[in-house]
Each structure stands twice: as structure tokens, then as C-alpha cells.
C-alpha positions in Angstrom: 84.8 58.6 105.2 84.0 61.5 107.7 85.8 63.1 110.0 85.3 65.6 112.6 86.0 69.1 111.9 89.2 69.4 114.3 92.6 67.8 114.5 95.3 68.0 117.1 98.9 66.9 116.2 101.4 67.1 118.8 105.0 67.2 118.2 106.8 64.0 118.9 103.4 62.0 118.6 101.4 60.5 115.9 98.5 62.7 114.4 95.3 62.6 115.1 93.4 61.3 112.3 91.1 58.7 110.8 87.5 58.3 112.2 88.5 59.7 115.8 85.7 62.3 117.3 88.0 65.2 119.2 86.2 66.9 121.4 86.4 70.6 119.9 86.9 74.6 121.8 86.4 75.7 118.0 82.5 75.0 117.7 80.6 73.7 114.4 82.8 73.8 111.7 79.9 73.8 109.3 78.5 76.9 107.4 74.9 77.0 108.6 74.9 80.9 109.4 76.9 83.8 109.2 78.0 83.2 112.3 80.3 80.7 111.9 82.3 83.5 109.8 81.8 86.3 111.5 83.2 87.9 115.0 80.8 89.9 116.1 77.8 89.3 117.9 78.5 86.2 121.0 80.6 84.3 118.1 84.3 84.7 118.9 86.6 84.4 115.2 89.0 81.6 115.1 91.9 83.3 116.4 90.4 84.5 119.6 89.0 80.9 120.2 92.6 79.2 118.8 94.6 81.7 121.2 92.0 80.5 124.2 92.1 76.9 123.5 96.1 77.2 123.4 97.3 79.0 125.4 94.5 78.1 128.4 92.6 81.2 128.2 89.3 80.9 129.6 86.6 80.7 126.8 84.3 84.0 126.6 80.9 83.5 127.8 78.5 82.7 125.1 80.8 81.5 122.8 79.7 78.5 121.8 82.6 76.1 122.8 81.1 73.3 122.4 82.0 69.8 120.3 81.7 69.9 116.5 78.5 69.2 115.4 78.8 69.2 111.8 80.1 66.1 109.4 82.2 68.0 107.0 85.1 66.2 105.0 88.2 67.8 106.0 91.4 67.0 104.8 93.8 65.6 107.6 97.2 67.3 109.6 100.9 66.1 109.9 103.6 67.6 110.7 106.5 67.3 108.1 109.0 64.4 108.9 112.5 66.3 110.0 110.4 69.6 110.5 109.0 69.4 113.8 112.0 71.5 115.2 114.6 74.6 113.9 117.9 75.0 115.5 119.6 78.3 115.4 123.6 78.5 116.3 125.8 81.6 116.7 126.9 83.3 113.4 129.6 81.1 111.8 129.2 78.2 113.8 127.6 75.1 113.4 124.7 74.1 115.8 126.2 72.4 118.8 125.4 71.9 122.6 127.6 74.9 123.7 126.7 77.5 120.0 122.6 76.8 120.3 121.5 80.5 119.9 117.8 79.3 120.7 116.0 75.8 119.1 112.1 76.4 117.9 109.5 73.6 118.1 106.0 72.9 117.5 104.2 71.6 120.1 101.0 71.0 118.6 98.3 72.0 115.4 94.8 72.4 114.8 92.7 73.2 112.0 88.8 73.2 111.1 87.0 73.4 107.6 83.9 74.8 106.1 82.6 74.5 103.2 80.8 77.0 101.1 79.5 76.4 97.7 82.3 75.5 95.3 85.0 76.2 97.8 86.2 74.7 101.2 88.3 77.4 103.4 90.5 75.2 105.9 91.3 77.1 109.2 94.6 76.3 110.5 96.3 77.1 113.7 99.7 76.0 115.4 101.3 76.4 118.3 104.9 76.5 119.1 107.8 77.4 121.7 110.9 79.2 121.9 114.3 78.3 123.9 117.4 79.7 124.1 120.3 78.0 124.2 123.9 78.5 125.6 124.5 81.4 123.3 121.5 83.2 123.3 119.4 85.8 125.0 116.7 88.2 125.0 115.5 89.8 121.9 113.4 89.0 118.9 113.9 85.8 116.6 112.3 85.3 113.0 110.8 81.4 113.2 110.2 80.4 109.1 107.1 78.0 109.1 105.7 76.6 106.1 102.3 75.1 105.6 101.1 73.4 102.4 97.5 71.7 101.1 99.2 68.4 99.5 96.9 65.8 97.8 98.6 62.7 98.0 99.0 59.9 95.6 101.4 58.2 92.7 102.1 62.0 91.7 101.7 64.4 95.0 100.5 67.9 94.1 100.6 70.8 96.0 97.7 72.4 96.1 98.5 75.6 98.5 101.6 76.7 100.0 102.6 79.5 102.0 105.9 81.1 104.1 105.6 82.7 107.3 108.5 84.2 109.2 106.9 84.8 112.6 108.3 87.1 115.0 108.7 85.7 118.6 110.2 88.2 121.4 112.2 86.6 124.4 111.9 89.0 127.4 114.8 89.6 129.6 115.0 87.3 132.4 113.0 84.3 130.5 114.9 81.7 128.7 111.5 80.1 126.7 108.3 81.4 125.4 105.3 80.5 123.3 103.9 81.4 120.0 100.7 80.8 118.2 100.4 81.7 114.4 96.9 81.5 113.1 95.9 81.0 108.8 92.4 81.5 108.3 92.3 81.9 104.4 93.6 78.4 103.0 91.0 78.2 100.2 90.6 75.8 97.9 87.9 74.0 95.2 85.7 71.5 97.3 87.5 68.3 97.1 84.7 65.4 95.9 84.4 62.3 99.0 86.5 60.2 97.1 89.7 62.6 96.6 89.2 64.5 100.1 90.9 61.6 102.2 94.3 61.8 100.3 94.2 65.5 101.1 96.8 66.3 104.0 97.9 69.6 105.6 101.2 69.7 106.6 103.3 72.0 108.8 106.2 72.2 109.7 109.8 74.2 109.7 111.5 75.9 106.6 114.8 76.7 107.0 115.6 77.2 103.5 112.6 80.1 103.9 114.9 81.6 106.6 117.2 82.3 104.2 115.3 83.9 101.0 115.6 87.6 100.9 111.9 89.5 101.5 110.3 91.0 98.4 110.3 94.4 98.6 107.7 96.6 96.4 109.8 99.1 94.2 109.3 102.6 95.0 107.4 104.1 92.3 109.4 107.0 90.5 109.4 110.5 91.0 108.2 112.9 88.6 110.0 115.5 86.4 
């Protein structure tokens, strides 16, 4: 089955999926050229283009916005079941109407494929927003989001996972604000037409990632 190389999932909502053509900001998703990879030249990179088509930005002229035009298998986008929201009280208290610190959600999700080769890199962007609650206020928060390359089945298997804790500042004077975090680098072996449908990217909210201490490299050791 193929699908178009962008999917929009929007918090609260079902995904976008199956057969559906979505009109795309992101351009051909297929590896013709360099230029799908590069962003130099009248090609914007992902990001810039993710950023525009999010946050309403006004495309660049030249660009390229246009519809996807290639017919590569890409493996489909949900948002994790319970994940679509993370709710942050004041310290020692347990999240309430009147101890909210701030509540994060993600408002929607987008990601495009290519294929080169032996190896399919899957693009992924989300979008989310900040609020403060009764007890919070301006100042930065650290919003864990996870996402993970799961191939479905009798046995799931994850395939690629990753943390992120992204920063999000809250200005004095505003009391909600949006983020956009942006993977480029999910690369994987090319799935075969048969596997690539029971392929799904997920995002979604970690708080159990909010809590695991950061590595930190070890300082390498003076000499005598």
C-alpha cells in the first residue's frame, strides 16, 4: 500500500493515515537530487520548512512548497495512548486544579521519508504548547518527549527510540506558548512493502524520562 510522504496527527483526533493524499508544505519526499537533503541553494532543510508550516510562517520564495510528488512507503504516526499531555504540580503536591505548575500538550505531528539505498531516514516534527497553571509563572520548563520506530505485530519491536527534554521559556506576562522540536536523523534499514505498513511512529510524553538523571561525560584526569 502507498502512502503519501506526510502525516498530520492532531492531539485529541484520530491520525491521519491509510491511503489519504495530504496536501504537503514539506515538498517531494523522494531522493531524486541532492536537493532534497541539502539547505542551500532555493531548497529550505526540514526545519526551516517544519517551523514555517507550524507556526504560520510564510514559506520562502522558491522553495518548492508544493504537494508530495513522490510514492514512497512511509511508516505511519500516532500519538501514544495516555501521552498526548504532561502535567506538572508544585513540588510535593499532587497535580490538582489549584497546584498545576503548567500542563504540556501536543497539538499536532508530522513527518516525511526518503529513501536512499539500503536505508530509509524518517523526518519527524511535532508541535506542542505550554500553559501555566494556578501555581506557575514565567521561567523555563524541561518538557520530556519520547519518540520511537515500533514495528507492530504478535511480538512489537522497537526499532528506534529516543528522549528529548526540550527547553520551553514562558515570558513574563504570557501565560501559554508554543514549541516545535524537529528529528531529522531517524534512520533505519529499508523496510520491504510487506513489513513497511505495520511500521508506526509514535510520540508522545515521557514522564518517567523527566525523572532519569542526565549522563554526564567524566572529566578526564589530570596529569602528574
Amino acid at each position: 500500500m502507498k502512502r503519501g510522504a506526510l502525516v498530520l496527527v492532531l492531539a485529541g483526533g484520530a491520525a491521519v493515515t491509510g491511503c489519504t493524499s495530504v496536501g504537503s508544505p514539506f515538498g517531494s519526499s523522494t531522493p531524486t537530487s541532492a536537493e532534497n537533503t541539502s539547505t542551500s541553494g532555493t531548497r529550505t532543510s526540514f526545519s526551516d520548512r517544519m517551523s514555517s508550516f507550524f507556526l504560520g510562517n510564510p514559506a520562502p520564495a522558491g522553495t518548492g512548497m508544493a504537494g508530495p510528488t513522490g510514492n514512497v512507503d512511509c511508516p505511519t504516526m500516532d500519538i501514544r495512548q495516555g501521552a498526548a499531555t504532561y502535567s506538572v504540580a508544585a513540588p510535593g503536591q499532587e497535580v490538582s486544579a489549584t497546584s498545576l505548575r503548567y500542563q504540556a500538550s501536543i497539538a499536532r505531528a508530522a513527518r516525511e521519508c526518503a529513501v536512499l539505498g539500503a536505508t530509509m531516514t524518517i523526518k519527524v516534527g511535532v508541535q506542542g504548547r505550554v500553559l501555566l497553571g494556578p501555581a506557575g509563572g514565567p521561567g523555563q520548563v524541561d518538557v520530556p518527549i519520547r519518540l520511537a520506530l515500533v514495528h507492530e505485530g504478535t511480538q512489537p519491536k522497537t526499532l528506534w527510540t529516543k528522549l528529548y527534554r526540550i527547553p520551553v521559556t514562558v515570558p513574563p506576562g504570557q501565560t501559554n506558548v508554543s514549541f516545535v522540536h524537529i528529528e531529522e536523523d531517524m534512520t533505519i534499514p529499508t523496510p520491504s512493502a510487506a513489513d513497511v505498513d505495520d511500521y508506526v511512529v509514535y510520540v508522545g510524553f515521557d514522564p518517567s524520562g523527566a525523572r532519569e538523571p542526565e549522563k554526564r561525560v567524566p572529566r578526564a584526569k589530570k596529569r602528574q
